[in-house]
Kinemage of the C-alpha trace (Angstrom):
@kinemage 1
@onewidth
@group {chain A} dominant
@subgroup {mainchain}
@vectorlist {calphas} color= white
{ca unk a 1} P -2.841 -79.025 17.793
{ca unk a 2} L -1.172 -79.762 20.897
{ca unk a 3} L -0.418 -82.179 23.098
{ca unk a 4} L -1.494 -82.326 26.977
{ca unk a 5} L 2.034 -82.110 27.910
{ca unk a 6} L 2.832 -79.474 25.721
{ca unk a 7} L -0.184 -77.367 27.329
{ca unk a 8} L 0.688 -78.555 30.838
{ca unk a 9} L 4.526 -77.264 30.401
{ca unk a 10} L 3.196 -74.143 28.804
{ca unk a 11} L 1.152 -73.483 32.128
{ca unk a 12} L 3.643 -74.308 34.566
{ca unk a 13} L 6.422 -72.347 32.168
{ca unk a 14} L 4.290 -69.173 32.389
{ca unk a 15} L 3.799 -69.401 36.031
{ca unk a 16} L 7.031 -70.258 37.251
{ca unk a 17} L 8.258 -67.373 34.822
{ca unk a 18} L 5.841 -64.768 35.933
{ca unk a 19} L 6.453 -65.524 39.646
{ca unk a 20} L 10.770 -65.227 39.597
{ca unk a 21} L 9.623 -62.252 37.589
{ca unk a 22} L 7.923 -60.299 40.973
{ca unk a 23} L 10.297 -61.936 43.012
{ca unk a 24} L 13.434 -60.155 40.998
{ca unk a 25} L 11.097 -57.139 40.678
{ca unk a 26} L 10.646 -57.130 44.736
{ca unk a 27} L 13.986 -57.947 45.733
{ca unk a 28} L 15.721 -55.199 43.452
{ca unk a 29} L 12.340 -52.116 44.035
{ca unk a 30} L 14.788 -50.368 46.686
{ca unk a 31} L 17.502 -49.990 43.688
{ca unk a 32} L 14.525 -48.761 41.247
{ca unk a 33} L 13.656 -46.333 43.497
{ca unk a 34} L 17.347 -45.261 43.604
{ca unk a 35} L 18.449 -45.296 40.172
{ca unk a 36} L 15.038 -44.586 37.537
{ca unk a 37} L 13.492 -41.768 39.760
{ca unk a 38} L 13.009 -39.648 36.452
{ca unk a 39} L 11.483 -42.662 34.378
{ca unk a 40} L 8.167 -42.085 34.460
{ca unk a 41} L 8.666 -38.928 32.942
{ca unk a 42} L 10.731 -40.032 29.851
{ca unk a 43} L 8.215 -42.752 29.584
{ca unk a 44} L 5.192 -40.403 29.299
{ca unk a 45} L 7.235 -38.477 26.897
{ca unk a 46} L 7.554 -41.421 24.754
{ca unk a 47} L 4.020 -42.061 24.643
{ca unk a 48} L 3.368 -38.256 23.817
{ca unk a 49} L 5.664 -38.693 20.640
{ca unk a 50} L 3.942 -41.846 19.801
{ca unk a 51} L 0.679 -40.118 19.855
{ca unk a 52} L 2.026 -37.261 18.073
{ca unk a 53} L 3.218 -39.476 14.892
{ca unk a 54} L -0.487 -40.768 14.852
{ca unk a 55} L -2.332 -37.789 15.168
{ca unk a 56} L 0.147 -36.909 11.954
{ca unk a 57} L -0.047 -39.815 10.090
{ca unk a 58} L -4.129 -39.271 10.515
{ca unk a 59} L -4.215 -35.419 9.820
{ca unk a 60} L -1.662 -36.136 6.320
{ca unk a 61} L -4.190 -39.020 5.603
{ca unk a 62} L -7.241 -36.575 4.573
């Protein structure tokens, strides 16, 4: 299905990828701090109104 060096750039791709990822994530978690403070928040709430629409789409189901 695929070829060694296909798999072998697909490895190195991911890791290479993964690792400038923490290093961005790192070298910019001062600015996070600074700027998203409330983002946790707004993300929980989006997960609330996520659950919400299932527990809906569930209780209109029966």
């Amino acid at each position: 299905m695929f070829s060694s060096g296909q798999i072998y750039f697909g490895i190195i791709f991911a890791i290479v990828f993964i690792a400038v990822m923490i290093y961005t994530y790192r070298k910019d978690l001062r600015l996070h701090k600074t700027y998203y403070k409330g983002s946790s928040w707004i993300f929980l709430g989006f997960l609330g109104f996520i659950g919400l629409l299932f527990i809906i789409k569930l209780w209109l189901k029966e």
